[in-house]
LUMLO-723368 format. One record per residue: residue in one letter; x, y, z of N, C-alpha, C in turn. Coordinates in steps of 0.02 Angstrom, whole numbers, plus 50000, padded with zeros to 5 digits. Layout:
BEGIN
- r, neast, nnorth, nup, caeast, canorth, caup, ceast, cnorth, cup
- a, X, Y, Z, X, Y, Z, X, Y, Z .
...
//
This chain:
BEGIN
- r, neast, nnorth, nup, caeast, canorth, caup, ceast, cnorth, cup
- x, 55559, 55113, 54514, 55609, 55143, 54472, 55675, 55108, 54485 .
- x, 55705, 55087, 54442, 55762, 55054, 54424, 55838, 55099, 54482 .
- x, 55879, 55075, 54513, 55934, 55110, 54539, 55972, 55137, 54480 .
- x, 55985, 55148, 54440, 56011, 55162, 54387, 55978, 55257, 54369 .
- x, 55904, 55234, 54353, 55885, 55270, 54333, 55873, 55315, 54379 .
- x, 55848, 55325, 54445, 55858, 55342, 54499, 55890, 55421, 54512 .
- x, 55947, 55386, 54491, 56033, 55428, 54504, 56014, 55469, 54460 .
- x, 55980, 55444, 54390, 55998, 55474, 54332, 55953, 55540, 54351 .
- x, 55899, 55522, 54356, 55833, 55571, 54396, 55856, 55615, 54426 .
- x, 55904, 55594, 54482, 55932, 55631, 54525, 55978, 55702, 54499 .
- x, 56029, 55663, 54471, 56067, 55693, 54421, 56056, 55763, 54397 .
- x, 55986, 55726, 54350, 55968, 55787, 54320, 55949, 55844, 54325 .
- x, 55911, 55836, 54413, 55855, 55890, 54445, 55906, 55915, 54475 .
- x, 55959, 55884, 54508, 56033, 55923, 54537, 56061, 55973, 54481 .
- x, 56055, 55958, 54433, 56086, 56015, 54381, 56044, 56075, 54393 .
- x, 55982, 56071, 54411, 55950, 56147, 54406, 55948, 56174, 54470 .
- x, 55971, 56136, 54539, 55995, 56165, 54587, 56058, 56197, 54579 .
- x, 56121, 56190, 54550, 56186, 56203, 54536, 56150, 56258, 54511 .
- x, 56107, 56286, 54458, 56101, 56332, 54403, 56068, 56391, 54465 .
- x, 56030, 56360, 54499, 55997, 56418, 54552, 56032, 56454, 54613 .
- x, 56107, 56405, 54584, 56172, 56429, 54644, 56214, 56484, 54621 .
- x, 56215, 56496, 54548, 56225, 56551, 54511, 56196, 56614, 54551 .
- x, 56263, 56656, 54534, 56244, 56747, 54558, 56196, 56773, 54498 .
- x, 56209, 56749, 54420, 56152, 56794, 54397, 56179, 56834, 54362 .
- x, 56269, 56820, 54362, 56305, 56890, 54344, 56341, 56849, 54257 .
- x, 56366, 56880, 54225, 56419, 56862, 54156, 56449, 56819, 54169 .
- x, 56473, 56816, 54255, 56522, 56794, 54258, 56531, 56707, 54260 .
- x, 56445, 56670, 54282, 56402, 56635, 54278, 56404, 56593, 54233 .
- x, 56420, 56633, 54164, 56398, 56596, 54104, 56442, 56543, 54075 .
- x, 56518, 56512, 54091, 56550, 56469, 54085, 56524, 56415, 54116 .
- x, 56515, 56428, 54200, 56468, 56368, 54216, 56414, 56345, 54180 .
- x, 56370, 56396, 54175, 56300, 56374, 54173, 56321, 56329, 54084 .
- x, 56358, 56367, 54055, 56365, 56348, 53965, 56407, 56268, 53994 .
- x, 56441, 56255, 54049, 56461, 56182, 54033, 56423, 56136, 54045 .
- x, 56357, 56150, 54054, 56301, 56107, 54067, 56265, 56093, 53996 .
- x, 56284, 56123, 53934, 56273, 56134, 53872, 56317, 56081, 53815 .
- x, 56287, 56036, 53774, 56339, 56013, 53738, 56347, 56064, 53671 .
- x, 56416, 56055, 53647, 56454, 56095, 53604, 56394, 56115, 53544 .
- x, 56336, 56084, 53522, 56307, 56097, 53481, 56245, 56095, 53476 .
- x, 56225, 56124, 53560, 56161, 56142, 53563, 56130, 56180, 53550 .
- x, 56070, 56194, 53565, 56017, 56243, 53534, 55976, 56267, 53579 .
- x, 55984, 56326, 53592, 55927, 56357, 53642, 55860, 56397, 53592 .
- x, 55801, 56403, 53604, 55749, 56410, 53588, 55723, 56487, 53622 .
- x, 55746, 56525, 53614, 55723, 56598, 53650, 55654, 56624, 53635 .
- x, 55628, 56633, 53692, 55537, 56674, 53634, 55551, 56729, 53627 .
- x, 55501, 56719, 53564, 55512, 56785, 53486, 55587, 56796, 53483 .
- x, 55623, 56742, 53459, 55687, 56732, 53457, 55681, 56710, 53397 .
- x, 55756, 56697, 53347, 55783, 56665, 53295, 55808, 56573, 53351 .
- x, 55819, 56536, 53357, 55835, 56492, 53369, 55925, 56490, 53362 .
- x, 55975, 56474, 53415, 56034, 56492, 53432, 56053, 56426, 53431 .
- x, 56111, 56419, 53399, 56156, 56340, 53390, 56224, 56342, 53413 .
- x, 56246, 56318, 53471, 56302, 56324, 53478, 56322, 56351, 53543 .
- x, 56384, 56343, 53574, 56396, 56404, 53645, 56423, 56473, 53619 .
- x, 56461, 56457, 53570, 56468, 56543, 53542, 56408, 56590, 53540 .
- x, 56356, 56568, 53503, 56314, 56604, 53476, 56267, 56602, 53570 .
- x, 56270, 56536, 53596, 56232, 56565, 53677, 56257, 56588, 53725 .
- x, 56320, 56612, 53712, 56351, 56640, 53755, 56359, 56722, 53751 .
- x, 56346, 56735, 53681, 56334, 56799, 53651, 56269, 56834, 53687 .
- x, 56221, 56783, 53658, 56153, 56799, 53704, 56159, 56811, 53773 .
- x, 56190, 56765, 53811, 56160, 56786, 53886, 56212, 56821, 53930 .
- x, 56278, 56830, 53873, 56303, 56912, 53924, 56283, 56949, 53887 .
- x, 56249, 56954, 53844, 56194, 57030, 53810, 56153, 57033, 53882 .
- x, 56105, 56953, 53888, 56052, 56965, 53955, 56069, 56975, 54021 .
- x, 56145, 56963, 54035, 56156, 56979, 54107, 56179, 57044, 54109 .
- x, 56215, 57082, 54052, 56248, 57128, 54049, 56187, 57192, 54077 .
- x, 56120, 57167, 54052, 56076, 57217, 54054, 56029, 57219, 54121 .
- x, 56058, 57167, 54156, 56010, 57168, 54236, 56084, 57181, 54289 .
- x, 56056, 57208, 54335, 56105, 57217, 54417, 56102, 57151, 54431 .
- x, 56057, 57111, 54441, 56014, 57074, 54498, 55988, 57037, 54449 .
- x, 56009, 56950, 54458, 55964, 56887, 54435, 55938, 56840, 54471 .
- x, 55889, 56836, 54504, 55880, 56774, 54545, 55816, 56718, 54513 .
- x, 55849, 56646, 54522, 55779, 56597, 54479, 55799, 56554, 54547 .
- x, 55704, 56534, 54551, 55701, 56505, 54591, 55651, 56438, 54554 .
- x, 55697, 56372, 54532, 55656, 56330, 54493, 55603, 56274, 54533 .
- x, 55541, 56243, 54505, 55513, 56230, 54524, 55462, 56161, 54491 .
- x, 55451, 56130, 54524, 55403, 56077, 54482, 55439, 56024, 54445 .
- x, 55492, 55999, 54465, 55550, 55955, 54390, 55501, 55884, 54381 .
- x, 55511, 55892, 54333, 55472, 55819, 54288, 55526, 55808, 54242 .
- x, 55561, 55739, 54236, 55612, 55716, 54227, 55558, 55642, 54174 .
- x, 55568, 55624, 54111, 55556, 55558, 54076, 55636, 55530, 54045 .
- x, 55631, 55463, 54043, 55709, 55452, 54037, 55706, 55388, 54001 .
- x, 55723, 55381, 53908, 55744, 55329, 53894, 55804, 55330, 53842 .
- x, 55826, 55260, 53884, 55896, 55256, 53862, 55935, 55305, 53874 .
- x, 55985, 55362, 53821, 56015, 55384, 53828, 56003, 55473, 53818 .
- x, 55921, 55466, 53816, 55901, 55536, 53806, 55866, 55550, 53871 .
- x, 55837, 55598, 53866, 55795, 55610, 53936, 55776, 55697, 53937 .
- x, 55704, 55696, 53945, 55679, 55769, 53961, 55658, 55797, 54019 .
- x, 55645, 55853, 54029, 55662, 55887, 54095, 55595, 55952, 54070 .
- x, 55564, 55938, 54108, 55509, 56008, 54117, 55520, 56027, 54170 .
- x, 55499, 56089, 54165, 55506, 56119, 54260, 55483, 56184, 54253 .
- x, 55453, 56237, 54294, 55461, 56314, 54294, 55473, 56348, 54334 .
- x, 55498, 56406, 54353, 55532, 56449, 54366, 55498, 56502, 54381 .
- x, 55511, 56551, 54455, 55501, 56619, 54472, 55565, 56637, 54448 .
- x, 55591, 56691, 54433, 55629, 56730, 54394, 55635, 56807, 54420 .
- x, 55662, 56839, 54442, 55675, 56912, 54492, 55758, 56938, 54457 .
- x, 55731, 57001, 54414, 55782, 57036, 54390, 55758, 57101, 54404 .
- x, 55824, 57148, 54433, 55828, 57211, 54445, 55879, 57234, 54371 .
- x, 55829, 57272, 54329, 55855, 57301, 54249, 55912, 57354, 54278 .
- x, 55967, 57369, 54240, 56015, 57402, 54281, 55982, 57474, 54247 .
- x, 56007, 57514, 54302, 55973, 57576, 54287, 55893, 57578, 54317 .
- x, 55894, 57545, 54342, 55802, 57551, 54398, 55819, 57501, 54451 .
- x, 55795, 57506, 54499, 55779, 57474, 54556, 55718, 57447, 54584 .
- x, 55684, 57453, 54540, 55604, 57398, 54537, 55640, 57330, 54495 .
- x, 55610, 57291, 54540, 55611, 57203, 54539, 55553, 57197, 54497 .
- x, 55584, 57149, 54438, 55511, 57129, 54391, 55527, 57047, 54417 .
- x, 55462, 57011, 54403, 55456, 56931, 54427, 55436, 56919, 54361 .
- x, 55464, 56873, 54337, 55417, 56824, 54259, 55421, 56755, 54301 .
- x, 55363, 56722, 54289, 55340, 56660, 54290, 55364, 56629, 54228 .
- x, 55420, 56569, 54229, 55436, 56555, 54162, 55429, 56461, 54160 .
- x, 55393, 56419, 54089, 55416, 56355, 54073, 55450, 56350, 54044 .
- x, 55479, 56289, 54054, 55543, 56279, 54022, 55520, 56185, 53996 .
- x, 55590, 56181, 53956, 55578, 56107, 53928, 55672, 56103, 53889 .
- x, 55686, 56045, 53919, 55763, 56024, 53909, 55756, 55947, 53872 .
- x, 55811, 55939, 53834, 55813, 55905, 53791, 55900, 55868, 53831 .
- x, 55907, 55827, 53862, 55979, 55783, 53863, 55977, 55755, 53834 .
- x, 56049, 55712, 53832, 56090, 55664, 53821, 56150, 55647, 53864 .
- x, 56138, 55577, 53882, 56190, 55556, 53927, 56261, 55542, 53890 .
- x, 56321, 55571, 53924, 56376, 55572, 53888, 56407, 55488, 53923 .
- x, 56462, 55490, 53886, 56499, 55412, 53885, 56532, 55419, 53974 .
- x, 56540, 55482, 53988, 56553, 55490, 54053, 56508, 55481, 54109 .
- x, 56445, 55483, 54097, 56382, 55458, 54134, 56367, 55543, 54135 .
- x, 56390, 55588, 54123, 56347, 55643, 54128, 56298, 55663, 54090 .
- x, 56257, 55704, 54104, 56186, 55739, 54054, 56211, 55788, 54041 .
- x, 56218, 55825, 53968, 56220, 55860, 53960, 56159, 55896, 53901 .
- x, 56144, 55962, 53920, 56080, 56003, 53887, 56091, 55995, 53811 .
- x, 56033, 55972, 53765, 56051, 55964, 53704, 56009, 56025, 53663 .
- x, 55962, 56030, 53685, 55917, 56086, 53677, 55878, 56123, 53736 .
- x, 55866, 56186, 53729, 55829, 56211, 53780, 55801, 56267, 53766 .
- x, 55722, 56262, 53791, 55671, 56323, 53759, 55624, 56336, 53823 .
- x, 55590, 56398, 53820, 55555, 56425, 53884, 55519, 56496, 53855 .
- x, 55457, 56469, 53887, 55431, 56542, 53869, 55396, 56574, 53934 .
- x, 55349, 56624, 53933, 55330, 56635, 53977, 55251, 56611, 53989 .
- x, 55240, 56607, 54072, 55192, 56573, 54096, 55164, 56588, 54140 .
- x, 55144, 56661, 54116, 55114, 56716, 54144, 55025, 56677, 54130 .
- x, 54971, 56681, 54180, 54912, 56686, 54122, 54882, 56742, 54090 .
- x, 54864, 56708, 54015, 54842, 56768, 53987, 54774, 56807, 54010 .
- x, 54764, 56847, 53988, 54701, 56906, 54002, 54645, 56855, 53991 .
- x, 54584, 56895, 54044, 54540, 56846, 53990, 54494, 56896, 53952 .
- x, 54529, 56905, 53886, 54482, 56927, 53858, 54438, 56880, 53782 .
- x, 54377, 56920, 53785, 54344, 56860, 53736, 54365, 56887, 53672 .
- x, 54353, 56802, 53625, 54402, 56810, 53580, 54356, 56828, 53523 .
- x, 54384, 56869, 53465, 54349, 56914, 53440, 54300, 56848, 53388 .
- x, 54255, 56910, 53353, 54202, 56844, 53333, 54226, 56825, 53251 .
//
Protein backbone atom coordinates (compact mmCIF):
# COMPACT_ATOMS: atom_id res chain seq x y z
CA UNK A 1 0.00 0.00 0.00
CA UNK A 2 1.19 3.25 -1.24
CA UNK A 3 2.34 5.96 1.87
CA UNK A 4 -0.17 8.21 0.68
CA UNK A 5 -2.85 5.98 0.83
CA UNK A 6 -1.88 4.58 4.06
CA UNK A 7 -2.57 7.89 5.99
CA UNK A 8 -5.57 8.07 3.99
CA UNK A 9 -6.70 4.50 5.52
CA UNK A 10 -5.62 5.73 8.58
CA UNK A 11 -7.49 8.85 8.45
CA UNK A 12 -10.51 7.40 7.86
CA UNK A 13 -10.76 4.52 10.55
CA UNK A 14 -9.52 7.48 13.04
CA UNK A 15 -12.77 9.24 12.24
CA UNK A 16 -14.83 6.42 13.79
CA UNK A 17 -12.62 6.37 16.82
CA UNK A 18 -13.27 10.29 17.37
CA UNK A 19 -17.18 9.26 16.83
CA UNK A 20 -16.85 6.45 19.69
CA UNK A 21 -15.28 9.36 21.88
CA UNK A 22 -18.68 11.01 21.81
CA UNK A 23 -20.95 11.03 25.16
CA UNK A 24 -24.01 10.04 23.09
CA UNK A 25 -25.66 13.22 24.23
CA UNK A 26 -27.34 16.39 21.64
CA UNK A 27 -24.69 17.90 22.61
CA UNK A 28 -22.42 15.56 20.29
CA UNK A 29 -24.10 16.40 17.27
CA UNK A 30 -21.99 19.49 15.93
CA UNK A 31 -19.04 17.29 16.13
CA UNK A 32 -20.19 14.25 14.91
CA UNK A 33 -22.29 16.60 11.83
CA UNK A 34 -18.64 18.19 11.02
CA UNK A 35 -17.57 14.95 9.83
CA UNK A 36 -20.56 15.38 7.28
CA UNK A 37 -20.29 17.40 4.01
CA UNK A 38 -22.92 20.28 3.66
CA UNK A 39 -24.97 18.06 1.30
CA UNK A 40 -25.04 14.79 2.48
CA UNK A 41 -27.35 12.11 2.82
CA UNK A 42 -27.92 9.76 5.50
CA UNK A 43 -29.96 6.55 4.70
CA UNK A 44 -32.03 5.64 7.98
CA UNK A 45 -33.95 2.09 7.99
CA UNK A 46 -37.58 2.31 7.23
CA UNK A 47 -36.65 5.86 6.83
CA UNK A 48 -37.46 8.58 4.01
CA UNK A 49 -33.76 9.29 3.00
CA UNK A 50 -32.34 12.82 4.73
CA UNK A 51 -30.24 15.47 2.61
CA UNK A 52 -28.42 17.85 4.25
CA UNK A 53 -27.17 18.78 8.11
CA UNK A 54 -30.37 20.63 8.76
CA UNK A 55 -32.60 17.96 7.99
CA UNK A 56 -29.65 15.37 10.03
CA UNK A 57 -29.41 17.24 12.64
CA UNK A 58 -33.19 17.36 13.19
CA UNK A 59 -33.05 13.59 13.21
CA UNK A 60 -30.47 12.81 15.67
CA UNK A 61 -31.44 15.31 18.49
CA UNK A 62 -35.01 13.73 17.96
CA UNK A 63 -32.57 10.28 18.59
CA UNK A 64 -30.51 11.51 21.39
CA UNK A 65 -33.21 13.50 22.93
CA UNK A 66 -34.99 10.11 23.46
CA UNK A 67 -32.10 7.93 25.15
CA UNK A 68 -30.20 8.82 28.80
CA UNK A 69 -27.30 6.72 27.68
CA UNK A 70 -25.47 6.18 24.09
CA UNK A 71 -22.61 4.05 23.82
CA UNK A 72 -21.13 2.52 20.10
CA UNK A 73 -18.52 0.48 20.18
CA UNK A 74 -17.32 0.20 16.27
CA UNK A 75 -15.86 -2.68 14.79
CA UNK A 76 -14.43 -4.51 11.69
CA UNK A 77 -13.37 -1.14 9.36
CA UNK A 78 -12.89 -2.05 5.76
CA UNK A 79 -11.72 1.01 4.10
CA UNK A 80 -11.49 0.78 -0.40
CA UNK A 81 -9.94 3.99 -1.74
CA UNK A 82 -9.84 5.46 -5.28
CA UNK A 83 -8.72 8.60 -6.08
CA UNK A 84 -10.71 11.00 -4.37
CA UNK A 85 -13.61 8.83 -3.15
CA UNK A 86 -13.35 6.09 -0.74
CA UNK A 87 -15.75 3.64 1.26
CA UNK A 88 -15.84 2.56 4.68
CA UNK A 89 -17.82 -0.56 5.98
CA UNK A 90 -17.63 -1.41 9.50
CA UNK A 91 -20.24 -2.55 12.38
CA UNK A 92 -21.12 -1.60 15.49
CA UNK A 93 -22.36 -2.83 19.16
CA UNK A 94 -24.67 -0.02 20.04
CA UNK A 95 -25.97 0.27 24.04
CA UNK A 96 -28.83 2.81 24.68
CA UNK A 97 -30.59 3.32 27.99
CA UNK A 98 -34.40 4.80 26.47
CA UNK A 99 -35.01 7.67 28.92
CA UNK A 100 -37.66 6.74 31.15
CA UNK A 101 -36.35 2.89 31.71
CA UNK A 102 -33.24 1.67 32.87
CA UNK A 103 -32.87 -1.58 30.87
CA UNK A 104 -29.91 -1.35 28.32
CA UNK A 105 -31.02 -2.49 24.82
CA UNK A 106 -27.76 -3.63 22.48
CA UNK A 107 -28.45 -3.48 18.48
CA UNK A 108 -25.82 -5.04 16.42
CA UNK A 109 -25.62 -2.49 13.58
CA UNK A 110 -23.86 -2.32 9.57
CA UNK A 111 -23.00 0.43 8.34
CA UNK A 112 -21.53 1.69 4.86
CA UNK A 113 -19.98 5.39 4.23
CA UNK A 114 -19.58 7.02 1.17
CA UNK A 115 -16.33 9.92 1.28
CA UNK A 116 -14.75 12.35 -0.45
CA UNK A 117 -11.48 13.79 0.04
CA UNK A 118 -11.66 17.60 0.47
CA UNK A 119 -8.92 20.07 -1.19
CA UNK A 120 -7.76 20.21 2.49
CA UNK A 121 -6.75 16.51 2.50
CA UNK A 122 -9.69 15.76 4.75
CA UNK A 123 -12.57 12.98 4.28
CA UNK A 124 -15.49 14.06 4.67
CA UNK A 125 -19.00 11.66 4.95
CA UNK A 126 -20.89 12.04 1.69
CA UNK A 127 -23.45 9.52 2.37
CA UNK A 128 -24.25 7.24 5.14
CA UNK A 129 -26.67 4.23 5.68
CA UNK A 130 -26.92 1.30 8.35
CA UNK A 131 -29.24 -1.08 9.18
CA UNK A 132 -29.54 -3.63 11.54
CA UNK A 133 -27.48 -6.87 11.86
CA UNK A 134 -29.23 -8.71 14.13
CA UNK A 135 -29.68 -12.48 12.58
CA UNK A 136 -32.86 -13.19 11.44
CA UNK A 137 -35.16 -16.07 12.92
CA UNK A 138 -34.91 -19.08 11.28
CA UNK A 139 -38.00 -19.58 10.22
CA UNK A 140 -39.00 -21.58 7.01
CA UNK A 141 -40.09 -19.65 4.34
CA UNK A 142 -43.61 -20.02 3.49
CA UNK A 143 -44.40 -22.29 0.41
Amino acid sequence: MQAGREEDVRAIIAQLDSFAALSGGVEDNEAYLAAFSDDAVILPPDRPALRGKRAMRAFYDEAFRAATSVRVIYRDPAVEIDGALAVRMYTASVRIILRGSNREEVMHIKYLDVLKKQANGDWQISAHMWSNNEHPPKEPLPD
